[in-house]
C-alpha positions as CSV (number, residue, x, y, z in Angstrom):
1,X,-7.1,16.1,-18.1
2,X,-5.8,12.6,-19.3
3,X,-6.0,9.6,-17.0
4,X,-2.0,7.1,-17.3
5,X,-2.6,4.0,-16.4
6,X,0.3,2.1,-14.6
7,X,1.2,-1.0,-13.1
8,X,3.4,-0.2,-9.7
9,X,5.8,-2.7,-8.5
10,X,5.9,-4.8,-11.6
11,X,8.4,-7.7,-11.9
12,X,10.7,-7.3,-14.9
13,X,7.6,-5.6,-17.3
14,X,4.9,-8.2,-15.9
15,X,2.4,-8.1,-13.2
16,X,2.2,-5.0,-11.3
17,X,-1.2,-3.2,-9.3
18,X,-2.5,-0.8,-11.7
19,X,-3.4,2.7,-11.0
20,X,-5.0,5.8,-12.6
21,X,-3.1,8.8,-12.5
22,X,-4.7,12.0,-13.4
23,X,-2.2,15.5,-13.3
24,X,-4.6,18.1,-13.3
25,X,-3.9,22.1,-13.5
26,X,-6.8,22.5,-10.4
27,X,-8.1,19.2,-9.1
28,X,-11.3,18.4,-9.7
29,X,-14.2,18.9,-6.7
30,X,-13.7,15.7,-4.6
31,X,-17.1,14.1,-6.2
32,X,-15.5,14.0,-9.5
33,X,-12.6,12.3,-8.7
34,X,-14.7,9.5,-6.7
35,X,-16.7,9.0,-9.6
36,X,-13.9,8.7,-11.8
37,X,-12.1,6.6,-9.5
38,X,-14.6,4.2,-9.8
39,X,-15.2,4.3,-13.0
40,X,-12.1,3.6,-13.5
41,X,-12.2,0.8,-10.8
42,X,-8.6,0.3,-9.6
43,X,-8.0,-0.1,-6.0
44,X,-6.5,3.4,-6.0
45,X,-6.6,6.5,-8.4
46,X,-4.4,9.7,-7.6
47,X,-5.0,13.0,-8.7
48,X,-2.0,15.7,-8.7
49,X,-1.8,19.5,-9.8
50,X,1.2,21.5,-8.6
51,X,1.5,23.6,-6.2
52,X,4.3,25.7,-4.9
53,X,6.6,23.3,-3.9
54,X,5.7,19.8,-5.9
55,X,2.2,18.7,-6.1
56,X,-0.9,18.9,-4.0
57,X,-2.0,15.2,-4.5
58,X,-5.2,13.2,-3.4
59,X,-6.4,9.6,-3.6
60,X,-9.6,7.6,-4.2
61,X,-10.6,4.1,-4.0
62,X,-13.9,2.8,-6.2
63,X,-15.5,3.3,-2.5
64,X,-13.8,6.2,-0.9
65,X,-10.8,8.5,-0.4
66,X,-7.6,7.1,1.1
67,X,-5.2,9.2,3.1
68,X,-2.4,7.9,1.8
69,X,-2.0,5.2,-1.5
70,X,1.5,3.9,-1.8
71,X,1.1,1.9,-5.6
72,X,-0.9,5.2,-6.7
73,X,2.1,7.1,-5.4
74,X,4.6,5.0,-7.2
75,X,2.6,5.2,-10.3
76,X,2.5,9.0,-10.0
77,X,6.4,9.1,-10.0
78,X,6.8,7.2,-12.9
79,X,3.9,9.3,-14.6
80,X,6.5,12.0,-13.2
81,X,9.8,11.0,-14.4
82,X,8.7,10.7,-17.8
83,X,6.8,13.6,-18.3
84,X,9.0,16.0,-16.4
85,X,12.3,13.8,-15.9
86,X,14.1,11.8,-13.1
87,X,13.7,13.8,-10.1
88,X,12.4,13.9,-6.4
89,X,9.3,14.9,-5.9
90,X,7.6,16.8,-3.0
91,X,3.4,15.8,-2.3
92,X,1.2,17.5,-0.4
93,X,-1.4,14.9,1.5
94,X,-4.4,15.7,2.8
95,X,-2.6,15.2,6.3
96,X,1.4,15.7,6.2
97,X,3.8,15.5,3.4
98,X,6.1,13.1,1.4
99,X,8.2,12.8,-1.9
100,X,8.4,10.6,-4.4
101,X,11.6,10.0,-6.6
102,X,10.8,8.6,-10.2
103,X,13.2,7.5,-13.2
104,X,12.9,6.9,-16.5
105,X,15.5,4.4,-17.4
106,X,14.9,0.8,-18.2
107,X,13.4,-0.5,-16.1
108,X,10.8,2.6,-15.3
109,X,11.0,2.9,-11.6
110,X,10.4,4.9,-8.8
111,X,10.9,5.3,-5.0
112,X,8.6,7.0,-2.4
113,X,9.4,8.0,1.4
114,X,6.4,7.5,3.5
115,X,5.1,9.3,6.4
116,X,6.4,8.7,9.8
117,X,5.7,4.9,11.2
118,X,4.2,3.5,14.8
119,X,2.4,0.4,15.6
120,X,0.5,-0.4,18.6
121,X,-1.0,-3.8,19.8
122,X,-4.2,-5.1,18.3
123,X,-7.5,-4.7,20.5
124,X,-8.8,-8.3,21.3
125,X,-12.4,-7.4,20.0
126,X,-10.8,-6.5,16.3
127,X,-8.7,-9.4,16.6
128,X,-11.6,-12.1,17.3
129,X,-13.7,-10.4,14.8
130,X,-10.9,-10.2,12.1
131,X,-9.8,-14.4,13.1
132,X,-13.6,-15.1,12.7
133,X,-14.0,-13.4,9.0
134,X,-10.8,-15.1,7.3
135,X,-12.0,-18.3,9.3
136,X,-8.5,-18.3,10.9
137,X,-7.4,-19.6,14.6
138,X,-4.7,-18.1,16.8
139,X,-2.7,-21.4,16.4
140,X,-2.5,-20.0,12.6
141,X,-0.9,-16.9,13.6
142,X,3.3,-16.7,14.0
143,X,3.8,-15.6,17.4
144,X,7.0,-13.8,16.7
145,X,5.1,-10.8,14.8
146,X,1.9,-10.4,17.0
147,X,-1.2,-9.2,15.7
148,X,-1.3,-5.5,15.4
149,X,-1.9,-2.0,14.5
150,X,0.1,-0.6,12.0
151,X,0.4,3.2,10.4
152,X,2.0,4.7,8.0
153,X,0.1,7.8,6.2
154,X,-2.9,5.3,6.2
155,X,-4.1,2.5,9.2
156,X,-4.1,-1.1,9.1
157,X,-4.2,-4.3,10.8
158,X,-1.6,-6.9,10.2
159,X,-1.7,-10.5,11.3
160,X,1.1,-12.5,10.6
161,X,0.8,-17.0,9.5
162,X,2.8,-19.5,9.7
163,X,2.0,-20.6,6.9
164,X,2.1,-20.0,3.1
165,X,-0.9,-22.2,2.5
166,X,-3.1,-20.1,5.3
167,X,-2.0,-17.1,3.3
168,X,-3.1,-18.8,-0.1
169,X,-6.6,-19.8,1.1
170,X,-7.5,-16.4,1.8
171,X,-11.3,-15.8,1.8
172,X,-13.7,-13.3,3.5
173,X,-16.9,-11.9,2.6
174,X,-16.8,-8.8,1.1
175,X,-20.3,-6.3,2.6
176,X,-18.7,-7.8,6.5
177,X,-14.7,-6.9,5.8
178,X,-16.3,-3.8,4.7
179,X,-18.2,-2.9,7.8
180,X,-15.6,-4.4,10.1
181,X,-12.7,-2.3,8.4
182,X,-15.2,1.1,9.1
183,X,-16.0,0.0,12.0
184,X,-12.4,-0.3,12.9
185,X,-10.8,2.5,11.2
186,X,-8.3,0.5,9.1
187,X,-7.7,1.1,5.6
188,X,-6.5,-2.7,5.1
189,X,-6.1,-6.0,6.7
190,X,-2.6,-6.9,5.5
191,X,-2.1,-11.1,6.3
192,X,1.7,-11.7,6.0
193,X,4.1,-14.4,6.1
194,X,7.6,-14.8,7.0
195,X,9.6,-17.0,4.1
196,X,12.7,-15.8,5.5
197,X,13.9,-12.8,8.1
198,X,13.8,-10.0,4.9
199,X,11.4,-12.2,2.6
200,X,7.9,-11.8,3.1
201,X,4.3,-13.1,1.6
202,X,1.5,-10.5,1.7
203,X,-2.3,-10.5,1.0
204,X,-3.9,-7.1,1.8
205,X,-8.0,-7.3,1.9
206,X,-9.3,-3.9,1.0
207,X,-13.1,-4.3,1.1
208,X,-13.4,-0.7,2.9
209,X,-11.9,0.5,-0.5
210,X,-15.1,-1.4,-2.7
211,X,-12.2,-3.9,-3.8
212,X,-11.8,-7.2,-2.2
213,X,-7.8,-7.6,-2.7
214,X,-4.9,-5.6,-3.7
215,X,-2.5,-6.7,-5.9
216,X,0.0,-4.8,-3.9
217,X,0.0,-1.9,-1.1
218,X,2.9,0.1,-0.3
219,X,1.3,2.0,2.4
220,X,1.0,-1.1,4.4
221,X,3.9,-2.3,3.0
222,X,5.7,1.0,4.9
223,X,3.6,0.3,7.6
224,X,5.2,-3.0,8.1
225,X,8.6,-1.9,7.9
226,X,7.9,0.5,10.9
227,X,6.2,-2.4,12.7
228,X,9.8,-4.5,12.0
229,X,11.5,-2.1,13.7
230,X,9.7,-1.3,16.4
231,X,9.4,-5.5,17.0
232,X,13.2,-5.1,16.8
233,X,12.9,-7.6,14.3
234,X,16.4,-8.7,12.4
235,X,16.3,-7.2,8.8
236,X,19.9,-5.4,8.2
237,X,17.6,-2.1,6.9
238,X,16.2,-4.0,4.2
239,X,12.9,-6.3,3.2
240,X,11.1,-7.8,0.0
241,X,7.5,-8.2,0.1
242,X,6.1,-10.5,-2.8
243,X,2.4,-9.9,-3.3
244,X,0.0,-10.7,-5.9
245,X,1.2,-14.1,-6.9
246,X,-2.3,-15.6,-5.3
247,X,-4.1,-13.4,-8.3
248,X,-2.1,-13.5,-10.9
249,X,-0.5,-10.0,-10.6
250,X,3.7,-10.5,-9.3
251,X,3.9,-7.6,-7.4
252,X,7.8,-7.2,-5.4
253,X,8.0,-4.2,-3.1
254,X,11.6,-3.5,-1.5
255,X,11.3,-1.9,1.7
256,X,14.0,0.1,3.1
257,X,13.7,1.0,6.9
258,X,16.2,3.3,8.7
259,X,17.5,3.2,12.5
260,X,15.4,6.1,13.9
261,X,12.0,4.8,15.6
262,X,8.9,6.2,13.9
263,X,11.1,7.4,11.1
264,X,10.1,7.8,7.2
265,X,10.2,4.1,5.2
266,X,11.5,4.1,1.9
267,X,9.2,1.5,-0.4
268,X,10.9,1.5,-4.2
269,X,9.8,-0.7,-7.3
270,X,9.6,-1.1,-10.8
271,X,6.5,-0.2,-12.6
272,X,5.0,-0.5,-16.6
273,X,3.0,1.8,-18.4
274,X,-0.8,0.0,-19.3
């Protein structure tokens, strides 16, 4: 086994969250891949071997395993397309299934379809608790996209500013994200902001992963595209998330969400080999 290291969602060959993929003939017992995922200490590591019908893929934060990784995902189709050519590719999750479409032309990029999409209000008792760790007040919050739950393979809480600057001053202590994220069930605490109607800011907090910030997230970013849709939000199919500028890492994740409710999201982007 060989680990490729990749940068998903990369901006014209910089920036980019970087991932370990691993394409194994058996994966490894799930032990080993959590040690090597955070040994490798990436947000997200994915391990693939093929099976039948594509490949049988899992995922593992430093801290734990994820259900579903959508920068590890795009890494793996890139890892894909150039080691097996441009094609679509079926995965086998833990829970479910998806496919992921990589090419190899200039620049490298690939496209996955997420699992299905729903959203659901946000409990008041998560909400207080998740204003008070980012030392936020409701009058930060944009009350066009309330606070809420969001899925998409893997659960998270989104809360939408006002603001840019709010969403630059982001700042929570890691050990109680952590234990409020468990405590919760969400993978990620996604904080957004609205530039324009299909331009978006995002910070996603990822303590319950053993990493304090990801430099992008496509699961949430699918996530979010469901929740557009189901807030019957204005976006003509078709959004741009920018995240990572607050770290240094340009990340730009175009999100392409279809009629249906609940429906599969298509997140694509460019990515660079590290």
């Amino acid at each position: 086994m060989s680990i490729e290291h990749v940068a998903a969602f990369s901006i014209e060959g910089i920036g980019g969250n970087p991932a370990g993929v691993m394409l194994c003939e058996v994966l490894p017992p799930a032990d080993v891949m959590q040690r090597i995922a955070r040994e490798l200490g990436y947000s997200e590591t994915v391990f693939a071997e093929p099976s039948q019908d594509g490949w049988r893929v899992r995922y593992f934060a430093p801290a734990t395993e994820v259900p579903f990784c959508g920068h590890a995902t795009i890494a793996l189709g890139a890892v894909l397309a150039r080691s097996k050519g441009d094609g679509i590719f079926a995965l086998q999750l833990n829970e479910g299934s998806i496919s992921v479409e990589g090419r190899s032309g200039e620049p490298l990029s690939a496209a996955l379809q997420s699992p299905r999409t729903r959203s659901a209000a946000c409990p008041d008792d998560l909400l207080d608790a998740a204003l008070e760790l980012f030392a936020l007040k409701c009058d930060d919050l944009d009350p066009r996209l309330p606070p809420a739950i969001i899925e998409a393979g893997a659960r998270h809480l989104v809360l939408a500013l006002k603001q840019r600057d709010r969403l630059s001053a982001m700042a929570y202590d890691l050990d109680a994200g952590a234990d409020l994220m468990r405590a919760h069930g969400v993978t990620t605490i996604a904080l957004v902001q609205a530039e324009t109607r299909w331009r978006f800011h995002a910070r996603n907090a990822f303590a319950a992963g053993g990493v304090a910030e990801d430099p992008a997230t496509g699961a949430a970013a699918a996530a979010f595209g469901g929740y557009l849709r189901d807030r019957g939000w204005e976006h003509d199919g078709r959004i741009e998330i920018i995240q990572g500028e607050d770290m240094g890492q340009p990340c730009r994740l175009i999100v392409e969400i279809p009629d249906q409710p609940g429906s599969s999201v298509r997140v694509s982007g460019e990515a660079r080999f590290l």
